[in-house]
Structures are given as structure tokens and as C-alpha cells.
DRENPA-3360 file (N, C-alpha, C; in nm, 2 decimals, always signed):
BEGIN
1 = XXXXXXXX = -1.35/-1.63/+1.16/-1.26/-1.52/+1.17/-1.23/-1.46/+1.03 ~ -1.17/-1.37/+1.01/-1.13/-1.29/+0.93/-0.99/-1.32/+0.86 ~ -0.97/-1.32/+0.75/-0.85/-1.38/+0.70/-0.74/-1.25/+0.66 ~ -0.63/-1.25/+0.70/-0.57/-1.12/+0.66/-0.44/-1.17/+0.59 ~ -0.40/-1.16/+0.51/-0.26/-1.22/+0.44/-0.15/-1.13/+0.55 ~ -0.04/-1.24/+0.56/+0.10/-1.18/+0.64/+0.16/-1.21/+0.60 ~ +0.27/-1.08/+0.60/+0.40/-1.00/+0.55/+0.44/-0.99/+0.63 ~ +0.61/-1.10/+0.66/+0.72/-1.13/+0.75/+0.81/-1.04/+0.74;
9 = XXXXXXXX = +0.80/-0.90/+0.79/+0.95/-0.77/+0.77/+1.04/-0.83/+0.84 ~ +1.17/-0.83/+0.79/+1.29/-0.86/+0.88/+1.36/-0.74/+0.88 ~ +1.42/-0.72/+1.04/+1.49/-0.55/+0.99/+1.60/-0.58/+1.10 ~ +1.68/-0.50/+1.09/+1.87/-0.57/+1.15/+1.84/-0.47/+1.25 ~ +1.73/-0.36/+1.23/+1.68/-0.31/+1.43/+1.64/-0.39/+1.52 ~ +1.62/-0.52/+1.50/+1.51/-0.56/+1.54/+1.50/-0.59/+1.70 ~ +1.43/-0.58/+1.81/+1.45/-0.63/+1.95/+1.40/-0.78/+2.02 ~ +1.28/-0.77/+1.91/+1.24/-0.92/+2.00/+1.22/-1.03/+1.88;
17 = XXXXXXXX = +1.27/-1.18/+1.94/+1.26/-1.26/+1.86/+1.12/-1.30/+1.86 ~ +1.12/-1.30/+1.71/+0.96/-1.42/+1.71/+1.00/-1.51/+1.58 ~ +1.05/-1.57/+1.64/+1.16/-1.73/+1.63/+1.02/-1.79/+1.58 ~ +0.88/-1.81/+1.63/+0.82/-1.91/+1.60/+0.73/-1.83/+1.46 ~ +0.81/-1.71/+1.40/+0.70/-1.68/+1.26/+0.80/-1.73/+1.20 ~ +0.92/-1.75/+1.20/+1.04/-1.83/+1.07/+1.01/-1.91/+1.00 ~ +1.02/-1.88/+0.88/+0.99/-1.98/+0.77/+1.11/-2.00/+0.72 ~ +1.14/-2.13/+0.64/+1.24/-2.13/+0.55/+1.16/-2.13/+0.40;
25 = XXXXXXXX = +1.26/-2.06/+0.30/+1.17/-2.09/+0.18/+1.12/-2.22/+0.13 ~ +1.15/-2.33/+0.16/+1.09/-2.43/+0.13/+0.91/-2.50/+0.17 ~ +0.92/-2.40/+0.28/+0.73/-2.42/+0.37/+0.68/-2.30/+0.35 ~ +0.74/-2.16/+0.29/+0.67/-2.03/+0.29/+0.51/-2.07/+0.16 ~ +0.40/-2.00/+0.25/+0.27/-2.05/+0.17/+0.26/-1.98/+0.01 ~ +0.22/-1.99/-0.06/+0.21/-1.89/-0.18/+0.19/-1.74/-0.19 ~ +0.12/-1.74/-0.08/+0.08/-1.58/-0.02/+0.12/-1.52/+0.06 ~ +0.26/-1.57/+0.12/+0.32/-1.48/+0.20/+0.43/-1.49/+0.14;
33 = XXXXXXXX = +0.51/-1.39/+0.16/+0.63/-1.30/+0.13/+0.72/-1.22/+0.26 ~ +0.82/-1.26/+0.21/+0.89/-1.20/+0.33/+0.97/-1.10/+0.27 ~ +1.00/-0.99/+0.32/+1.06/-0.88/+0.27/+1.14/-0.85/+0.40 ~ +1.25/-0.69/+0.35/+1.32/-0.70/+0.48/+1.33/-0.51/+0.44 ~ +1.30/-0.47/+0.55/+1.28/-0.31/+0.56/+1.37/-0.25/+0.70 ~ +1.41/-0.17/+0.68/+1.47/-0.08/+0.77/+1.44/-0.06/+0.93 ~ +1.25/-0.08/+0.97/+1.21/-0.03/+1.07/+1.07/+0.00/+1.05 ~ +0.99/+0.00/+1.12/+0.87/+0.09/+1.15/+0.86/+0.17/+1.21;
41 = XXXXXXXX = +0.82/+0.32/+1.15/+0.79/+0.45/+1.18/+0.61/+0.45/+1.30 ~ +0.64/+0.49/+1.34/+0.53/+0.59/+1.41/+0.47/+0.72/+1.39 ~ +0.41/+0.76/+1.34/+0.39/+0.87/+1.28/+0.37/+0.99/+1.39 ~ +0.48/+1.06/+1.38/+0.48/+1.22/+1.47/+0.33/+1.28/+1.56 ~ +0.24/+1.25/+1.44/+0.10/+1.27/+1.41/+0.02/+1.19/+1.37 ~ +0.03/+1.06/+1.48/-0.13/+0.98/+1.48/-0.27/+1.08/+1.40 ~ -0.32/+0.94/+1.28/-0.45/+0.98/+1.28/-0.56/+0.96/+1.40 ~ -0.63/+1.06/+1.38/-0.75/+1.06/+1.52/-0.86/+0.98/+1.49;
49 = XXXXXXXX = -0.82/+0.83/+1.52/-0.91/+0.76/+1.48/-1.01/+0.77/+1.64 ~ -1.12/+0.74/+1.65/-1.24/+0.72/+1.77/-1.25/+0.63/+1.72 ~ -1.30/+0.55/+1.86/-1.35/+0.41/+1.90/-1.46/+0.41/+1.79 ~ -1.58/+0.43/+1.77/-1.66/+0.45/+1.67/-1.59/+0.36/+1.50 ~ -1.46/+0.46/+1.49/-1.36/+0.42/+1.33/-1.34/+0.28/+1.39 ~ -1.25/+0.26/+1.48/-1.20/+0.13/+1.55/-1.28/+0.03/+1.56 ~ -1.42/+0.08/+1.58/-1.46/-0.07/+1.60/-1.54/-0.15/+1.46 ~ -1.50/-0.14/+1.36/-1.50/-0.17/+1.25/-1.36/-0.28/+1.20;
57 = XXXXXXXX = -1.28/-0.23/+1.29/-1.16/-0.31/+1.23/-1.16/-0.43/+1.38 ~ -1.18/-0.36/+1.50/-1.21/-0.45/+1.64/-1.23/-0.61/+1.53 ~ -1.16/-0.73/+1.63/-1.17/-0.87/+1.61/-1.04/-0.93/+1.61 ~ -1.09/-1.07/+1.56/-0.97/-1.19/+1.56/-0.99/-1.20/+1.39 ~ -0.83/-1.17/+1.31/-0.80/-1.20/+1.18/-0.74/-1.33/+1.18 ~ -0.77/-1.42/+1.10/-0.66/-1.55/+1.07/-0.55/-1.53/+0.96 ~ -0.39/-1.53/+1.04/-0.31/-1.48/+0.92/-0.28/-1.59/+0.82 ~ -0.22/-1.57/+0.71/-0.21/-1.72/+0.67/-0.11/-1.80/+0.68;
65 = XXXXXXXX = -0.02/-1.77/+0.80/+0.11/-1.87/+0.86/+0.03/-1.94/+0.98 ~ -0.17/-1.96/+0.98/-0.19/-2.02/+1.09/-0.25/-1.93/+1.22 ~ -0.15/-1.83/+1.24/-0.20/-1.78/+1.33/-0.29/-1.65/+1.39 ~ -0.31/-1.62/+1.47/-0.44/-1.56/+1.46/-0.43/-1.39/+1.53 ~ -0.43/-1.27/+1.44/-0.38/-1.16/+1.49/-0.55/-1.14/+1.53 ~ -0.57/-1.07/+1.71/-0.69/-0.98/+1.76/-0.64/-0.85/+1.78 ~ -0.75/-0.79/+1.76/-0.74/-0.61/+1.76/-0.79/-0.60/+1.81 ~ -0.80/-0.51/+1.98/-0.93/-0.51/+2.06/-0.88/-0.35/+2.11;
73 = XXXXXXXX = -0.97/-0.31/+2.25/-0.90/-0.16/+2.33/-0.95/-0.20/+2.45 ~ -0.87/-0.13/+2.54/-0.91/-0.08/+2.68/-0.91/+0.05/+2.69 ~ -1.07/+0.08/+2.70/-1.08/+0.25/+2.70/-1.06/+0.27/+2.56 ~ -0.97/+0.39/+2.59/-0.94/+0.44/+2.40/-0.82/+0.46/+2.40 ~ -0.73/+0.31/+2.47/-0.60/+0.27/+2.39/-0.62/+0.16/+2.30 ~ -0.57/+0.17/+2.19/-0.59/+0.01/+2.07/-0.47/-0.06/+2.12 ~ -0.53/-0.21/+2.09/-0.39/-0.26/+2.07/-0.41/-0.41/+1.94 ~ -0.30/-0.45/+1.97/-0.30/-0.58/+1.86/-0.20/-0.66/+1.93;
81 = XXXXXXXX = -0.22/-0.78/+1.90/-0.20/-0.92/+1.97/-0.20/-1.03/+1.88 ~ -0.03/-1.09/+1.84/-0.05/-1.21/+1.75/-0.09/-1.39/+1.83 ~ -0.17/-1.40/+1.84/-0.17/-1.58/+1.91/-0.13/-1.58/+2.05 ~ -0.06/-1.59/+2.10/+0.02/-1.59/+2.23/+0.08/-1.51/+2.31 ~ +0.12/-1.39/+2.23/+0.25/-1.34/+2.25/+0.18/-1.16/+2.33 ~ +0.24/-1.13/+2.35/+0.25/-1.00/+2.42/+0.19/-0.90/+2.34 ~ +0.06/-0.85/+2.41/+0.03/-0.77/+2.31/+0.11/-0.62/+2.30 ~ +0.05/-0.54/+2.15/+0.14/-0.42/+2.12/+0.01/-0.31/+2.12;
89 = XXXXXXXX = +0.09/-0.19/+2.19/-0.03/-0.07/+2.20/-0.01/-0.01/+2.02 ~ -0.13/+0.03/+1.93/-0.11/+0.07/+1.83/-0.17/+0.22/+1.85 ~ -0.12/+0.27/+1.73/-0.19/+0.36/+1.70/-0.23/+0.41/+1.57 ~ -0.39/+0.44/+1.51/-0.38/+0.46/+1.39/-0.27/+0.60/+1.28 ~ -0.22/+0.51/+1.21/-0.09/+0.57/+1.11/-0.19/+0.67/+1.01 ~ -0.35/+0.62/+0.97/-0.37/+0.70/+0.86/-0.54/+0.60/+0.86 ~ -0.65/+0.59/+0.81/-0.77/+0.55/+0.85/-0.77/+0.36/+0.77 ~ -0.69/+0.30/+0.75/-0.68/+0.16/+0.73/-0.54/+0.14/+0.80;
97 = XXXXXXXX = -0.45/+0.18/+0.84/-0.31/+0.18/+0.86/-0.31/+0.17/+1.08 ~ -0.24/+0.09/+1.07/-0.21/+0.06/+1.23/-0.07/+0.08/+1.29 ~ +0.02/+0.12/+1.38/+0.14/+0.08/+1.41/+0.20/+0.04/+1.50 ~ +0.26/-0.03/+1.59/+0.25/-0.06/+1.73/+0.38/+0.08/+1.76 ~ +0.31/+0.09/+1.92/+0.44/+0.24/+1.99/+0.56/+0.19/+1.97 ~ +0.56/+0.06/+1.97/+0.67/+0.01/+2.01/+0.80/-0.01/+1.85 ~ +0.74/+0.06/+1.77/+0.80/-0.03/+1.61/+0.80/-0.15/+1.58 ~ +0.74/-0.23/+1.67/+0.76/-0.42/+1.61/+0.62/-0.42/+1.50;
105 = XXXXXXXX = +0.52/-0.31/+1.47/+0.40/-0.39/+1.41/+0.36/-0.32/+1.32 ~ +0.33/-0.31/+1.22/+0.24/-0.22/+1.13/+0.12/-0.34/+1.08 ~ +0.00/-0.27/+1.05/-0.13/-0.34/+1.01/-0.18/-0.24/+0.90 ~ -0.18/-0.29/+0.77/-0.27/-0.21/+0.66/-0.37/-0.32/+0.62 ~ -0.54/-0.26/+0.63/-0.61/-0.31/+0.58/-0.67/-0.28/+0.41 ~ -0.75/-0.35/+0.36/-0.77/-0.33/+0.25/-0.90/-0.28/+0.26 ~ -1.00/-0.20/+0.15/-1.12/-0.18/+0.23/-1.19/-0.34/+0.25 ~ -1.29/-0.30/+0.29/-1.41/-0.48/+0.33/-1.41/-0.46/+0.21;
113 = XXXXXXXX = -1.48/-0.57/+0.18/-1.52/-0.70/+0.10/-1.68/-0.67/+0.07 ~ -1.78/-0.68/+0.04/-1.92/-0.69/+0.02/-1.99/-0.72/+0.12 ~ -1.88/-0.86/+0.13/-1.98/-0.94/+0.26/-1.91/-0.93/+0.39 ~ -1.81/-0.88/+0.42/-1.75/-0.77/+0.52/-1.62/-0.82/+0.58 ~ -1.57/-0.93/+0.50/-1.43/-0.98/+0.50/-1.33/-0.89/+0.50 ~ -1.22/-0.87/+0.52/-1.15/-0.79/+0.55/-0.98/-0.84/+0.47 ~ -0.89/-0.78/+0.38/-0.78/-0.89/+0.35/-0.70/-0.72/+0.40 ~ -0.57/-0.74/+0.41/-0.45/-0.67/+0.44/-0.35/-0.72/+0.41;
121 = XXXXXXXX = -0.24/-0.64/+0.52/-0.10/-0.67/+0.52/-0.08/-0.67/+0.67 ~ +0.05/-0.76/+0.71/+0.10/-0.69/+0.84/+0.22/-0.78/+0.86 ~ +0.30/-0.62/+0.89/+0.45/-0.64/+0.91/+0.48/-0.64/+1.02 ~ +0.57/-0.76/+1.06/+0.67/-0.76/+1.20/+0.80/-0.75/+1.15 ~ +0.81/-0.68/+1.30/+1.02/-0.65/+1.26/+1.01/-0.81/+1.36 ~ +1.11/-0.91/+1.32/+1.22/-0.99/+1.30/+1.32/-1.04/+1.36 ~ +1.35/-1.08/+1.41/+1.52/-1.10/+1.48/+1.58/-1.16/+1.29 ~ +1.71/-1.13/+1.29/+1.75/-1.16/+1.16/+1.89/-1.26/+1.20;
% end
């Protein structure tokens, strides 16, 4: 799998718990960071990404709290899916940039790698 670094957003909008990404500072890994932001925007005006763009980023990333974000479609809706949990319909924000409809998810990639690794970011909103 693909390894993507994760960024824990906490935001005081927040609707659904994901009780099981909580870290306390004393177990947080070196590479993740938790910040705390206002919300996630949806952009008015989706980039027009095609399945073609999409399936470049399509797969299962390993984040590095363990768990494992896939990005897949049905038809030509995207979505993203952390481990277990319910997936979120996205939509591309800008041509590396992802966001779920719902405001719980943003995904920024970095470009690949040589050998076609992929590193990022990705933010969940939080229960606080």
C-alpha cells in the first residue's frame, strides 16, 4: 500500500465522532500532528477531475496512525473510506486536493514519487 502521512483536524463544528483516531500526546507518532481548524470548505466549484485524473490517485493509502484510507468510485462519483468506517462521497477541490460533501474529510496529495509512492496530508474534522 501506499503510505500517506495523517493530519488529525479537530474543529468545535464537528458531527461525528471518530473516538478511535484520538491520540494523547504521549503515543502521537513523530509524523503526525494534530492541528485544530474551523471546518472544511467544499468548493462552490469542484475541479473537473475525470475518472481518467482519478484513477491515478484510485487505491488503499497506509496512514501512519495504522490505518488504512481507500479511494475508489462507483460510476463517476469518488469517494474515500478510512478502515471501517462509512465511507465519504468526495469531490476534487483542485488536481491533488480531495474533500468529502459532507465537510468531515479533506485529502492533499504530494506529487508521486519516481517510483510512484504517493505522500500527503489528510484532515478529519473531530469530535472535540
Amino acid at each position: 500500500m501506499k503510505p500517506l502521512r495523517l493530519i488529525l483536524a479537530c474543529s468545535a463544528l464537528s458531527l461525528m465522532p471518530l473516538t478511535s483516531l484520538a491520540q494523547t500526546a504521549s503515543n502521537v507518532a513523530p509524523d503526525v500532528n494534530t492541528v485544530t481548524v474551523s471546518g472544511i470548505g467544499v468548493p462552490r466549484h469542484p475541479y473537473p477531475m475525470g475518472p481518467d485524473e482519478f484513477y491515478k490517485f484510485k487505491g488503499s493509502y497506509d496512514l501512519a496512525n495504522g490505518q488504512t484510507l481507500s479511494l475508489f468510485n462507483r460510476g463517476r462519483v469518488m469517494f474515500a473510506k478510512i478502515g471501517g468506517q462509512a465511507r465519504h462521497s468526495i469531490v476534487a477541490a483542485s488536481p491533488d486536493t480531495f474533500v468529502a460533501k459532507d465537510h468531515m474529510m479533506k485529502i492533499r496529495f504530494d506529487p508521486a514519487h519516481e517510483d510512484g509512492d504517493r505522500t500527503g496530508e489528510l484532515f478529519l474534522v473531530a469530535e472535540r
